[in-house]
C-alpha positions in Angstrom: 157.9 68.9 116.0 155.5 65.7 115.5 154.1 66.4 111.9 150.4 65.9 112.9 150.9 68.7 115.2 152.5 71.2 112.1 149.3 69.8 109.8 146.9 70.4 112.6 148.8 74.5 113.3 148.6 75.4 109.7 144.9 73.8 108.8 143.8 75.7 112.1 145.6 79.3 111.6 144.6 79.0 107.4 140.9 78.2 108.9 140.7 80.8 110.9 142.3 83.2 108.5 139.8 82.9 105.8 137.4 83.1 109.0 135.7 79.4 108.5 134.3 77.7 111.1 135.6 73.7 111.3 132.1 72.7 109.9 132.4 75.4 106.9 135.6 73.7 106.6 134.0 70.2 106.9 131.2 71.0 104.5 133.7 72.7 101.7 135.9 69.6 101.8 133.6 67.0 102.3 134.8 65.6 105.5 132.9 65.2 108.8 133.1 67.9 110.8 134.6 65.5 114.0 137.4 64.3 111.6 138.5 68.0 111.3 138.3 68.6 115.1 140.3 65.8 115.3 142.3 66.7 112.9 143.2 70.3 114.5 143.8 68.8 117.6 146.6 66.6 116.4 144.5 63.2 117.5 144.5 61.9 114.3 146.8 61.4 110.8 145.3 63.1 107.8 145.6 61.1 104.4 146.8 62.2 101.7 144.0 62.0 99.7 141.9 64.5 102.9 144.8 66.6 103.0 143.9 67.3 99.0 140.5 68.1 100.1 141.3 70.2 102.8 144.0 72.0 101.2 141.2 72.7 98.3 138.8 73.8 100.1 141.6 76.4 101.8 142.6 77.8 98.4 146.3 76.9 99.3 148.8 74.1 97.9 148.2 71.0 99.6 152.3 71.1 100.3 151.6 74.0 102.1 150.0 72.1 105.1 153.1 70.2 105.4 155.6 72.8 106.3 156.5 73.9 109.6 155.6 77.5 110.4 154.1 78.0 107.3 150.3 79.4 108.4 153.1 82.5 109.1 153.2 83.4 105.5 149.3 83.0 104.3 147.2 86.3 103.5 
């Protein structure tokens, strides 16, 4: 599996888990809200440095987002 599309699963599952909306999301991690949509969709890479801020913003490890099938194991 393309790793844009395992970044964009486990942002999008962990998102919805803690029941955020993309622009929550967007607003917590200082990122435009049409980066994360492209984001989720797999459109675009994520840096490093946004994948910090995301991860942040999710309360998880920023490694996390990296691993496939991950979102399986967040609470």
């Amino acid at each position: 599996m393309d790793i844009r599309r395992i970044v964009a699963e486990n942002i999008r599952f962990i998102r919805q888990k803690r029941k955020l909306s993309q622009e929550a999301l967007a607003a917590k991690s200082g990122i435009s809200h049409s980066y994360i949509k492209y984001i989720e969709r797999a459109e675009k890479s994520v840096s490093i440095v946004k994948l910090e801020k995301i991860a942040k913003a999710l309360k998880v490890a920023p490694g996390l987002l990296l691993e496939q099938g991950a979102h399986h194991g967040i609470k």
